[in-house]
Short mmCIF file of the C-alpha atoms (twelve columns), coordinates in Angstrom:
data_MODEL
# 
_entry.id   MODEL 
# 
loop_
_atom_site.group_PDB 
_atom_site.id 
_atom_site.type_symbol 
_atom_site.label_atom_id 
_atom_site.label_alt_id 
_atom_site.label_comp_id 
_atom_site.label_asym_id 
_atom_site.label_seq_id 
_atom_site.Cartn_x 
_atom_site.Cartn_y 
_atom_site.Cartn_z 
_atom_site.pdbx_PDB_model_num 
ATOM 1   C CA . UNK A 1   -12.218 -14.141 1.243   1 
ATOM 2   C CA . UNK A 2   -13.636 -11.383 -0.550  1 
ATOM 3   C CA . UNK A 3   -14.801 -11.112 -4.299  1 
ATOM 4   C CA . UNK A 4   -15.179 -8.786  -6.839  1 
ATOM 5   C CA . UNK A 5   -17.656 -9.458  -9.666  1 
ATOM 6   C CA . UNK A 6   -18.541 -7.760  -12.861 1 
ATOM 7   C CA . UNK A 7   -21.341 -8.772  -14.985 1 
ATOM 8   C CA . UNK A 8   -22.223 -7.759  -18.571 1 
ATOM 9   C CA . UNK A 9   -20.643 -4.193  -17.848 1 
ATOM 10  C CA . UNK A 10  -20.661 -1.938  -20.884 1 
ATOM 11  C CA . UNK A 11  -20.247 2.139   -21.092 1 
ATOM 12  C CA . UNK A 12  -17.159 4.629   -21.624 1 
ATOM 13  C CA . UNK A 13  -16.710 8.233   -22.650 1 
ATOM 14  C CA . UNK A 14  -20.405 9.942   -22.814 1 
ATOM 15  C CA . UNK A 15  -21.512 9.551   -26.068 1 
ATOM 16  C CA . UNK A 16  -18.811 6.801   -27.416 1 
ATOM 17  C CA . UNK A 17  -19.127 3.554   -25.676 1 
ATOM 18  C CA . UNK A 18  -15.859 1.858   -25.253 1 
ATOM 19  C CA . UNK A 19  -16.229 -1.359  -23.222 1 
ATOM 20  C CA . UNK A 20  -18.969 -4.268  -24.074 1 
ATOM 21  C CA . UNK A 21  -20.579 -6.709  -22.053 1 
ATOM 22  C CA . UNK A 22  -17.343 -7.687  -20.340 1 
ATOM 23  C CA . UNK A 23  -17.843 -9.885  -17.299 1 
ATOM 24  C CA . UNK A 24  -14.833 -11.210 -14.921 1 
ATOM 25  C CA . UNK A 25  -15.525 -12.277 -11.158 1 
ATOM 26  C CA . UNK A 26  -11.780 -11.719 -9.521  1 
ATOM 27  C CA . UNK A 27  -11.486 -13.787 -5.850  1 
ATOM 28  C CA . UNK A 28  -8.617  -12.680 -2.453  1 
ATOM 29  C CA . UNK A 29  -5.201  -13.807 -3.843  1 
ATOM 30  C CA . UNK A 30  -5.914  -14.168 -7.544  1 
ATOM 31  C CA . UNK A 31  -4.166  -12.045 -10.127 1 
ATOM 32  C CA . UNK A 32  -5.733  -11.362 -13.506 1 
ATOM 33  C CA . UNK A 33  -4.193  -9.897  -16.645 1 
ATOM 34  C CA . UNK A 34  -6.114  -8.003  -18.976 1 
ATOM 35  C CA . UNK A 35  -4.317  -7.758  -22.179 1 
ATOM 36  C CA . UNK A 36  -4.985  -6.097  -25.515 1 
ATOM 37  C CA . UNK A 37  -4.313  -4.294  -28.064 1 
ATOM 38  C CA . UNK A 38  -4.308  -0.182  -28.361 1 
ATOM 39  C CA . UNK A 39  -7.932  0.866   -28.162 1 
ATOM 40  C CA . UNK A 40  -9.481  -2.022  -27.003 1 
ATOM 41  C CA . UNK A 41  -10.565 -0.531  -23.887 1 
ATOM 42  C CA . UNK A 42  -9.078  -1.485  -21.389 1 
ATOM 43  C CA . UNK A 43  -7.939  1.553   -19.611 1 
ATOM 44  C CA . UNK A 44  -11.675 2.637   -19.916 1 
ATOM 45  C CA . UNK A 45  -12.612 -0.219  -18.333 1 
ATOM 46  C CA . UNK A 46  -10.352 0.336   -15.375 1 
ATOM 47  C CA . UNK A 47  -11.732 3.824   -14.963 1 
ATOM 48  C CA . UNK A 48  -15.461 2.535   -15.168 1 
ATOM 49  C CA . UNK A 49  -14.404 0.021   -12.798 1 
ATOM 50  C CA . UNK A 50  -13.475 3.304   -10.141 1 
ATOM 51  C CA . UNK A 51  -16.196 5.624   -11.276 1 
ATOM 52  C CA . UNK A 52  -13.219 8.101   -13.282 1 
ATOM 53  C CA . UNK A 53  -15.501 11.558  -14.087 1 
ATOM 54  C CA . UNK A 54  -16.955 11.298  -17.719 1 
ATOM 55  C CA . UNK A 55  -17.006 7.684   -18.269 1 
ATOM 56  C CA . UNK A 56  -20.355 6.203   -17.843 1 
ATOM 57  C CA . UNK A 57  -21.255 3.003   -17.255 1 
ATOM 58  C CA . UNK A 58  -24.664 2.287   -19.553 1 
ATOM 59  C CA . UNK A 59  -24.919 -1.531  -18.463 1 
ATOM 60  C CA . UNK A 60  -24.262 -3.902  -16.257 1 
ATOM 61  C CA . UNK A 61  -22.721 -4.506  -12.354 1 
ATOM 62  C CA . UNK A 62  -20.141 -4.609  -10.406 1 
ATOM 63  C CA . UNK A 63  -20.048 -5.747  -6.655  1 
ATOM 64  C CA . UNK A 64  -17.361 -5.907  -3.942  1 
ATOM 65  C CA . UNK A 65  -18.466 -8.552  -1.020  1 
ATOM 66  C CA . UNK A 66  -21.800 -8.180  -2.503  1 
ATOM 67  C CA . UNK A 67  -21.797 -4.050  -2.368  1 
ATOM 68  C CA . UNK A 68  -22.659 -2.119  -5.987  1 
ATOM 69  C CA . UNK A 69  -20.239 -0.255  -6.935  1 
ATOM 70  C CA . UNK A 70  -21.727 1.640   -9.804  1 
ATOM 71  C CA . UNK A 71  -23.848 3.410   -7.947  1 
ATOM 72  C CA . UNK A 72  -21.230 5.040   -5.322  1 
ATOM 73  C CA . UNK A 73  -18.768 8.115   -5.973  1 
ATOM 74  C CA . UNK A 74  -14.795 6.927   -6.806  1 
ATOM 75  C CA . UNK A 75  -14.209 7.694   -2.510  1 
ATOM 76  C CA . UNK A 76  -16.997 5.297   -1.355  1 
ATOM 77  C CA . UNK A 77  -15.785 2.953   -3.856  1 
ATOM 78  C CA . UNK A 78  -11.919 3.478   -2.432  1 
ATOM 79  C CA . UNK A 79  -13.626 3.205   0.789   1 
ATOM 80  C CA . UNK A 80  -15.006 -0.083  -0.006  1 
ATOM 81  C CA . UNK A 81  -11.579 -1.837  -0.622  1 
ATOM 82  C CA . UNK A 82  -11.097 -1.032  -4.616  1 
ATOM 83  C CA . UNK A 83  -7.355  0.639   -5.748  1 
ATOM 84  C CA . UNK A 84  -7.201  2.244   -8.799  1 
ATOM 85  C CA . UNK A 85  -3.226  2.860   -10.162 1 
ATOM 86  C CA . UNK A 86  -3.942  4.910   -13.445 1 
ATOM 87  C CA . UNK A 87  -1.397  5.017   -15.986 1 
ATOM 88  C CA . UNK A 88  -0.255  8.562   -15.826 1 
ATOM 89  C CA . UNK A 89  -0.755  9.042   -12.014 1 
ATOM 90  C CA . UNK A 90  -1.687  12.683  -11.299 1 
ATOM 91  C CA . UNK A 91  0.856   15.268  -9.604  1 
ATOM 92  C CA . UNK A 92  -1.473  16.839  -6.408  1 
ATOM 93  C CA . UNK A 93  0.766   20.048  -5.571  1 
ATOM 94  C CA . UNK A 94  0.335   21.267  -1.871  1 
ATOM 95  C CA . UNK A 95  -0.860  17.837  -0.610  1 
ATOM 96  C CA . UNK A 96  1.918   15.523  1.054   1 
ATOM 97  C CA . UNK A 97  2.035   12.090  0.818   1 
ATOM 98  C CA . UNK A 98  1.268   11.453  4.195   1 
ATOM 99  C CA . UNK A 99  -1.507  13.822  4.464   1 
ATOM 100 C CA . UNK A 100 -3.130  12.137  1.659   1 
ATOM 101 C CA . UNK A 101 -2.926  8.320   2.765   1 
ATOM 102 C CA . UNK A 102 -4.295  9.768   6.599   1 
ATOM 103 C CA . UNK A 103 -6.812  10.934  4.993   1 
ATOM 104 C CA . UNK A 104 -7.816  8.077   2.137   1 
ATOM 105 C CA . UNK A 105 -7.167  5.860   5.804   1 
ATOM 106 C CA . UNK A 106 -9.755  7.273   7.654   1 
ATOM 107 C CA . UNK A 107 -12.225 7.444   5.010   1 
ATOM 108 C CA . UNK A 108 -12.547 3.870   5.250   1 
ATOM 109 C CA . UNK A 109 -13.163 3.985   8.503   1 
ATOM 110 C CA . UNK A 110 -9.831  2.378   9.728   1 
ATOM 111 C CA . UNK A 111 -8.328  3.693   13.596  1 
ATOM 112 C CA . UNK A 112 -6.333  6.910   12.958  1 
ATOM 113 C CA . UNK A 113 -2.533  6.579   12.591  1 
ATOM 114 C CA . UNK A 114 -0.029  8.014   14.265  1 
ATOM 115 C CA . UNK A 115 1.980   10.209  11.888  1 
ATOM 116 C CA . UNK A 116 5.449   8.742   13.142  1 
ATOM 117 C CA . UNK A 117 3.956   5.208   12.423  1 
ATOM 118 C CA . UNK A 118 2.450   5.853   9.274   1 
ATOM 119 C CA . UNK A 119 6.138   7.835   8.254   1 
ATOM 120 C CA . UNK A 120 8.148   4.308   9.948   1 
ATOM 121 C CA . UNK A 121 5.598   2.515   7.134   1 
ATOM 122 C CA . UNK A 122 6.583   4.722   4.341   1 
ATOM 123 C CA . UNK A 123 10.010  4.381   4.554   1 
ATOM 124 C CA . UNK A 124 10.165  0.595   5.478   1 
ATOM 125 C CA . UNK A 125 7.604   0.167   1.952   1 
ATOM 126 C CA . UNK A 126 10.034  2.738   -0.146  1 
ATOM 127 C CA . UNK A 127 13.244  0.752   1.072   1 
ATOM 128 C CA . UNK A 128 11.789  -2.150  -0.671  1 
ATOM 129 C CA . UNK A 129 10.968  -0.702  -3.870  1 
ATOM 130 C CA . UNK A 130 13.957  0.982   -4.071  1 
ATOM 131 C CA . UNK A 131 12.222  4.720   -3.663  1 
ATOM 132 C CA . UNK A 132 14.051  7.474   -2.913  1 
ATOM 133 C CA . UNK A 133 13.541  8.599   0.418   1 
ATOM 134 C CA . UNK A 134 12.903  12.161  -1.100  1 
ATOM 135 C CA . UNK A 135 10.562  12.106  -2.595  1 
ATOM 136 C CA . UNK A 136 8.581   11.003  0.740   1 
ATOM 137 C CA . UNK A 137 8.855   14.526  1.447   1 
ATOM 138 C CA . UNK A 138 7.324   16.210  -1.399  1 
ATOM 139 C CA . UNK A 139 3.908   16.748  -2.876  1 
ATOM 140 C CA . UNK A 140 2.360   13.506  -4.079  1 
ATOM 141 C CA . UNK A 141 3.669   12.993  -7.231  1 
ATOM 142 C CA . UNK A 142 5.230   16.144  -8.032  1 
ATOM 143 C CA . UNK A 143 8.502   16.695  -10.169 1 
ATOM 144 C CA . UNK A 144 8.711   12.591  -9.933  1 
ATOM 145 C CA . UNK A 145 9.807   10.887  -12.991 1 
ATOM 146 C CA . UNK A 146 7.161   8.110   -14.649 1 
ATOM 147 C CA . UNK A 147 8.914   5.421   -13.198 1 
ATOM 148 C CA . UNK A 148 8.940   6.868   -9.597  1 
ATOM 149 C CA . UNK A 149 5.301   7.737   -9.968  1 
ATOM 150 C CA . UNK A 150 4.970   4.358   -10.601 1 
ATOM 151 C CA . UNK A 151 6.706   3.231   -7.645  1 
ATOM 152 C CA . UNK A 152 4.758   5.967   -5.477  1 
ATOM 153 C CA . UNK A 153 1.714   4.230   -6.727  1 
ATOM 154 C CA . UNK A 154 2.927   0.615   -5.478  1 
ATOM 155 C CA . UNK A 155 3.868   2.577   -2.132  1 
ATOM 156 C CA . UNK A 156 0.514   3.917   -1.718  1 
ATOM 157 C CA . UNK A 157 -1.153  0.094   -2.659  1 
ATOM 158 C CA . UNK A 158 0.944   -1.595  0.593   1 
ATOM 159 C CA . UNK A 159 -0.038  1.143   2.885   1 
ATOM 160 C CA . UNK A 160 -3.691  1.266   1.932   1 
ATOM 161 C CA . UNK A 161 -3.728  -2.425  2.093   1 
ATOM 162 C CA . UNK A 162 -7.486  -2.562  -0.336  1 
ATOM 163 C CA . UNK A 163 -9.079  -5.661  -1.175  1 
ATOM 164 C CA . UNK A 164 -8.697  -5.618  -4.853  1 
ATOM 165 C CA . UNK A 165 -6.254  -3.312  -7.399  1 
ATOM 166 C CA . UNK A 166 -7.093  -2.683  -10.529 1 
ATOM 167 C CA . UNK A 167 -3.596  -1.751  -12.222 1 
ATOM 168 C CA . UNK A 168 -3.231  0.432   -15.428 1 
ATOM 169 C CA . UNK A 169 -0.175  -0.255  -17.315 1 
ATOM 170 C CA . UNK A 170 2.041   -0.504  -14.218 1 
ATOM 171 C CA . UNK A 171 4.626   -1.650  -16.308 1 
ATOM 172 C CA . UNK A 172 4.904   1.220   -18.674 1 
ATOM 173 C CA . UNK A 173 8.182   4.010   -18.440 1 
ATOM 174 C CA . UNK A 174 9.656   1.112   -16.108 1 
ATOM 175 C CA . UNK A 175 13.135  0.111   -16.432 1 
ATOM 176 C CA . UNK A 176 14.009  -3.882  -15.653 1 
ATOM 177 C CA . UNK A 177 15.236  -3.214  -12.023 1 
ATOM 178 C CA . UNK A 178 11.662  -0.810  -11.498 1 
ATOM 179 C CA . UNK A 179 9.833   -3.410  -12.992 1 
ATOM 180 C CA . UNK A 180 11.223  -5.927  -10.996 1 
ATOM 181 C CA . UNK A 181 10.268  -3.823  -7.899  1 
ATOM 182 C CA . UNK A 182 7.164   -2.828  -8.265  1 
ATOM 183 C CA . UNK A 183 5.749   -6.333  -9.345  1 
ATOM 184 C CA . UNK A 184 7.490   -8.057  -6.477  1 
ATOM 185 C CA . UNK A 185 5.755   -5.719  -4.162  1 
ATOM 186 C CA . UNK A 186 2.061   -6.278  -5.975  1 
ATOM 187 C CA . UNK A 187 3.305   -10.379 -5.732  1 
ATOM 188 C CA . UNK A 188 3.407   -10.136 -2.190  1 
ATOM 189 C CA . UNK A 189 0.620   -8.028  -1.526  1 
ATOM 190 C CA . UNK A 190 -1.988  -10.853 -3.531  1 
ATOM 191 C CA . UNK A 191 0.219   -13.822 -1.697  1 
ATOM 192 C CA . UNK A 192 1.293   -12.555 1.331   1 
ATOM 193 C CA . UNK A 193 3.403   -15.265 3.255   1 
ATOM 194 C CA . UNK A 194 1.718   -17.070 5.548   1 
ATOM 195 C CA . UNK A 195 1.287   -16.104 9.432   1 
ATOM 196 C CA . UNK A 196 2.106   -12.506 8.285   1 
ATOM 197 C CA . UNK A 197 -1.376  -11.769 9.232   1 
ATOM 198 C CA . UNK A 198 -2.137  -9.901  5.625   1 
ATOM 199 C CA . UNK A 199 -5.488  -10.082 3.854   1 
ATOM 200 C CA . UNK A 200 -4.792  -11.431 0.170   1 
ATOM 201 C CA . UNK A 201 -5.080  -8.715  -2.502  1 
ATOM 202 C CA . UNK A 202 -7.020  -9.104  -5.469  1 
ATOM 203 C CA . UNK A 203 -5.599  -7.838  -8.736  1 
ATOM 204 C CA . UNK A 204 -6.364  -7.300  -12.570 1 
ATOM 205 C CA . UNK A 205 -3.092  -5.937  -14.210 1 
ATOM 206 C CA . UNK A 206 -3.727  -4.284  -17.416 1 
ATOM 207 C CA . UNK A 207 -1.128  -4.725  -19.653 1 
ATOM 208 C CA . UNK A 208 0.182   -4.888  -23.232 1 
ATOM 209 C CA . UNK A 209 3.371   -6.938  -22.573 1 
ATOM 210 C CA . UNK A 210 4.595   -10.233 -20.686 1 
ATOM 211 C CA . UNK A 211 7.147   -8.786  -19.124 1 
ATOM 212 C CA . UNK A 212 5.163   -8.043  -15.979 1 
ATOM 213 C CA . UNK A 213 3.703   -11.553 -16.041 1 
ATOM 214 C CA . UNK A 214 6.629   -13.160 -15.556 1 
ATOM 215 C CA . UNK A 215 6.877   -11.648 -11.539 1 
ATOM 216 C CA . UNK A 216 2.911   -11.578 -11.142 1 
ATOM 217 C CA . UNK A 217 2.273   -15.049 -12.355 1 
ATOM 218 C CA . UNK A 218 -1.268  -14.515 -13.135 1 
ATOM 219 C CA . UNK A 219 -4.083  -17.192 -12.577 1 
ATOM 220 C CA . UNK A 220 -6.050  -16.403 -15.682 1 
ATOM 221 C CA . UNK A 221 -5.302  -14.416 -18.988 1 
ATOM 222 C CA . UNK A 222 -8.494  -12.223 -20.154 1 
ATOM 223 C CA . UNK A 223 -8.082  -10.804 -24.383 1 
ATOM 224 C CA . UNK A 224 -9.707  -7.825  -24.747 1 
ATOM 225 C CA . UNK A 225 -10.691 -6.216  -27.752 1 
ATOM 226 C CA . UNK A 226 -12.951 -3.585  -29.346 1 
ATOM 227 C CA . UNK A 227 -14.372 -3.015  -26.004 1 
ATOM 228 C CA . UNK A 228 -14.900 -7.346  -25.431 1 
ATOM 229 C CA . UNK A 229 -13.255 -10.360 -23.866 1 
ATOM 230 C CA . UNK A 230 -12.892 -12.705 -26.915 1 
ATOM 231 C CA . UNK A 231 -11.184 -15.057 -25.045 1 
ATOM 232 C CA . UNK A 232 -9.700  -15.980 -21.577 1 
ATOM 233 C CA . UNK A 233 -7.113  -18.612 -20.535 1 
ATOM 234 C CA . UNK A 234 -4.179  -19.552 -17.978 1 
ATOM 235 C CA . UNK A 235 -0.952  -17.685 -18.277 1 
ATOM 236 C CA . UNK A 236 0.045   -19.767 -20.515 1 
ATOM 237 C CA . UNK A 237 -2.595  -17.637 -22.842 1 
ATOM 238 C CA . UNK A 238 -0.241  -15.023 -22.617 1 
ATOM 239 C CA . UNK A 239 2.664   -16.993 -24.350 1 
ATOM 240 C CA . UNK A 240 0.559   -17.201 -26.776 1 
ATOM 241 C CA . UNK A 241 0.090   -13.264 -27.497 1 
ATOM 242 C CA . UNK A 242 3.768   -12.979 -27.356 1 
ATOM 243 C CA . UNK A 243 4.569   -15.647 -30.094 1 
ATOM 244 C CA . UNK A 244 1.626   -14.242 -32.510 1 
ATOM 245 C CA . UNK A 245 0.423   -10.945 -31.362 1 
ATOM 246 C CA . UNK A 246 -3.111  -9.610  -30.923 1 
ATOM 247 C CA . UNK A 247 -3.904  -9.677  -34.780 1 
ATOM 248 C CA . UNK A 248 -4.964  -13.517 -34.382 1 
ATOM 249 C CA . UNK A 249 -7.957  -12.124 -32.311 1 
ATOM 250 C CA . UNK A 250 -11.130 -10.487 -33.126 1 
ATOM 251 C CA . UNK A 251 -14.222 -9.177  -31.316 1 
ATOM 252 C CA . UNK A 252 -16.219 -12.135 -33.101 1 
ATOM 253 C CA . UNK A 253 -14.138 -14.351 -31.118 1 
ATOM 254 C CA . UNK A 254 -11.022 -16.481 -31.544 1 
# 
C-alpha cells in the first residue's frame, strides 16, 4: 500500500500565497474530494501538489512512500507515481499521444513498450470511455473539444497506471454520459476488481459539484476555503454542501 501525505503545506503564486497550512494523508484505494468554493485554492493546491512553474510552496511537506516531493522537478515527481489532470489540459502540437506516454513510461523506469501493445492499450482504454478512435491519432490534445480532453486525460491515467491522481475539476465541460465515463474509469482504477492484478489508485478529486461523487463514492469530504480545510467529513459531508452551499463555511472554521 502506498501513501501520500501532506503536512502543514502552504504557498501559491510568488508573491500571493493561496493555500494555508492544509494537511491530508491520502492511502492505495481511497478517494478524496476536495470541495470549495471559487478562490479557495484548490486548483493551486493541486499545482503545488505537482510542482506547476510559478507556484511556490513556502511551507510544509509532502511525501509519496516516504519520498519529498517538494524538493523534485514536476517529471521526478510523475516519475514517483503522482498524476496531475489540470483543468484546462494543454494542446502539445507535434507530439503524438503515443510518443508522449513511451516517453512519461520510461521515465519511471518501467520496461519499454512495444508500440503495437501500447496502441492495443489505447484503443481497448478509449473503447471504454467512449473516445473516439481519432483522436488517438492526433497531437495530444489538439483540436479536441473540453470534454474529449477530459476523456484523453482519463486515457492517459489507466495507461500510466500512478500511485495517486490528483484531479482538477474533471467534471467540468462534461456532459452526463462523459461524466459517467470518465468517473467509472477513475472508480475502477482506485478499486480495481480483485485478482485483476492492479495496484489501487489513490485519488483527491477537486470539485465544486456532487455530481461526480455520486460514481467516485469518496471516503472522506475535505472543505476548503480561503486557502484552508475548515472542515472534513464522510461523503455524506458533501450532501451537506449541496443542501446549503459553501456560505455556511468560513476559514475560522465551521
Amino acid at each position: 500500500m502506498s501513501t501520500l501525505v501532506i503536512e502543514h503545506l502552504s504557498g501559491g503564486l510568488a508573491g500571493s500565497p493561496l493555500v494555508e497550512d492544509v494537511s491530508l494523508t491520502i492511502r492505495s484505494g481511497e478517494v478524496h474530494a476536495l470541495m470549495g468554493p471559487n478562490g479557495a485554492g484548490k486548483s493551486t493546491l493541486g499545482r503545488l501538489l505537482m510542482g506547476h512553474p510559478g507556484c511556490v510552496a513556502t511551507a510544509g511537506s509532502v511525501r509519496l512512500d516516504g519520498v519529498e516531493l517538494l524538493s523534485l522537478p514536476t517529471w521526478r515527481r510523475a516519475a514517483a507515481g503522482l498524476f496531475f489532470a489540470p483543468q484546462d489540459p494543454t494542446e502539445v502540437p507535434g507530439v503524438a499521444l503515443d510518443e508522449a506516454l513511451a516517453e512519461a513510461l520510461a521515465a519511471r523506469g518501467a520496461a519499454p513498450v512495444a508500440r503495437e501493445s501500447l496502441a492495443e492499450r489505447l484503443r481497448e482504454v478509449a473503447g471504454e470511455i467512449s473516445l473516439p478512435p481519432a483522436l488517438l491519432e492526433r497531437a495530444l490534445n489538439v483540436d479536441a473539444s473540453g470534454g474529449e480532453k477530459k476523456r484523453l486525460e482519463t486515457l492517459q491515467l489507466a495507461v500510466l497506471a500512478p500511485r495517486f491522481a490528483v484531479l482538477d475539476e474533471l467534471d467540468s465541460g462534461l456532459d452526463v454520459d462523459a461524466l459517467r465515463d470518465v468517473a467509472r474509469a477513475v472508480a475502477r482504477a482506485a478499486r480495481p476488481p480483485a485478482g485483476s492484478g492492479s495496484s489501487a489508485l489513490g485519488v483527491l478529486a477537486i470539485t465544486h459539484y456532487r455530481r461526480l461523487l455520486d460514481v467516485l463514492e469518496p471516503d472522506a469530504v475535505h472543505v476548503l476555503v480561503q486557502g484552508r480545510i475548515v472542515r472534513s467529513g464522510g461523503p455524506e459531508l458533501a450532501d451537506e454542501i449541496e443542501r446549503a452551499g459553501y456560505g455556511a463555511y468560513s476559514a475560522a472554521g465551521a
